[in-house]
Steps between C-alpha positions, in 0.01 A plus 500: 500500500720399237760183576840648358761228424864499534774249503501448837106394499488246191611252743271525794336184619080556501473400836671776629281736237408530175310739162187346346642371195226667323523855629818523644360625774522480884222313663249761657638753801804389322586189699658218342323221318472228812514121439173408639290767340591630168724219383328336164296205559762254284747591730289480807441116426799401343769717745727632284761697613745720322640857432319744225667716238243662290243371301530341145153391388373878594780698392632326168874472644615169484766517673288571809285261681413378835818252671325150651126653541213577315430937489263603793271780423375728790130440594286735278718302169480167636101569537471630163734180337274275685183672409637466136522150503150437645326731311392687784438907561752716725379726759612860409509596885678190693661336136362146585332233309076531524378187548120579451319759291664828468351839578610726213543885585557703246615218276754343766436220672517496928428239768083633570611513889740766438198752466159583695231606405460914454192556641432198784891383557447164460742300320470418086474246329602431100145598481552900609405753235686817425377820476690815441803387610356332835394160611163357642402199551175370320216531706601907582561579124158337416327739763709769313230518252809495247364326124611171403608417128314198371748413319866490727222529854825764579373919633446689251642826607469690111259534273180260521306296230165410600351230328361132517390594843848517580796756529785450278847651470523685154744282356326185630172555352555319196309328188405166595633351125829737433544611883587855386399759733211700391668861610194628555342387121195357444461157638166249453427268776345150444455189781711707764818563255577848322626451140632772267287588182697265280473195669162551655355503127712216416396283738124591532448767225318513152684361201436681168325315208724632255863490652452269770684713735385582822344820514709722736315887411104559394288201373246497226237248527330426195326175327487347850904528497846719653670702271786764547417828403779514229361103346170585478437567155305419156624174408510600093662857519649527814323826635509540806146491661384609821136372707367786298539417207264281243626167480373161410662143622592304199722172550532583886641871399388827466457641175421908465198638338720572169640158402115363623335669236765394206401121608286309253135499544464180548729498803374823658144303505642190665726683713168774602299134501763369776488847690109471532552147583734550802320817655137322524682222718679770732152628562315402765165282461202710486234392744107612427403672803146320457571154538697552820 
């Protein structure tokens, strides 16, 4: 209910009654703000007494103000000034200070032992979970068989990742590097972590010869090193080659069939020489069966 002033009530001493200087409203069931209970706490201690107009530092008119007193607010605004000031949460239900850990419902938070328990009736705690649009305390929502994300531990009441061994919200399963959610892409696991494709091949993937870029698609391994698909080519005319193709390694390279043959002859025998060289000590020893 809406306090109405008029002329007669600017002057009306608040111990006889009073608006919440906030408001402007009546305290609740409409009774007048008493003394003992809803006056502000700088009063309270220092005992000021006085008349009230209206309220200046609320309502920009500065030619109104409280007379000899300090404003009183009615108990829900004194609760919420004082809350303020101690950096405190306000219970939506009873609009007092909570001293301990909240228990947020639906993004407010409450005193816990303003709620029971949905299923066994017991009284909550701040550690209650909720679960379409009802409260239970923890042990009776664990035996609800609802999944857990490893991620927030909060129900997961949607759509449900499964991975790691664990069950994930889809928004919280995320790239251990970026945290970007996968959204149902591909997503490489290594020492308990999922990474996307990017970072998983920058941080443990093969590094091409050529570009020295990590190799995010298809490698080519050739001449005992990691190639992209698009790098790997003859080093003298740039042709693309492919594991199929006829190449030869010359200065750590590949060279193609084509530019091989226009080398001198000289170099083709020292380079073939080299070749022969390198395959007999890949090869295993022979043994002769008959001196075993």
């Amino acid at each position: 209910m809406a306090f109405m002033w008029n002329s007669a009530q600017l002057q009306t001493p608040y111990k006889e009654g009073a608006v919440c200087a906030v408001g402007l409203q009546l305290s609740p069931a409409g009774l007048p703000l008493a003394w003992e209970d809803f006056a502000a706490e700088h009063d309270q201690q220092e005992g000021h007494s006085g008349s009230l107009t209206m309220v200046c530092s609320f309502w920009g008119g500065s030619e109104l103000g409280w007379v000899g007193c300090c404003p009183h607010l009615c108990r829900p605004c004194h609760s919420l000034e004082k809350a303020k000031g101690l950096g405190k949460f306000i219970c939506q239900r009873c609009h007092l200070a909570i001293d301990e850990q909240p228990l947020m419902f639906k993004n407010d938070p409450y005193h816990p032992d303003h709620f029971s328990c949905s299923h066994c009736g017991k009284e909550l705690t701040s550690d209650a979970r909720e679960l379409k649009g009802e409260l239970y305390c923890l042990p009776c929502h664990d035996k609800m068989g609802v999944p857990i994300c490893g991620a927030c531990r909060r129900p997961i009441e949607g759509r449900v990742v499964n991975a790691l061994g664990k069950q994930w919200h889809v928004e919280h399963f995320v790239c251990a590097k970026c945290e970007k959610p996968f959204l149902g892409h591909r997503h490489y696991e290594k020492k308990g972590l999922a990474y996307c494709e990017t970072h998983y091949n920058q941080l443990f993937g093969d590094v091409c010869y050529n570009c020295s870029h990590v190799i995010e698609g298809d490698v080519v391994s050739a001449l005992s090193k990691a190639w992209c698909v698009h790098c790997f080519s003859c080093s003298t005319c740039n042709m693309k080659l492919t594991l199929k193709n006829k190449f030869v390694e010359f200065d750590m390279k590949p060279v193609c069939k084509r530019c091989y043959e226009r080398f001198p002859l000289e170099l083709k025998k020292r380079l073939k020489k080299l070749s022969d060289m390198t395959s007999r000590k890949a090869q295993p020893k022979s043994v002769d069966v008959n001196s075993v």
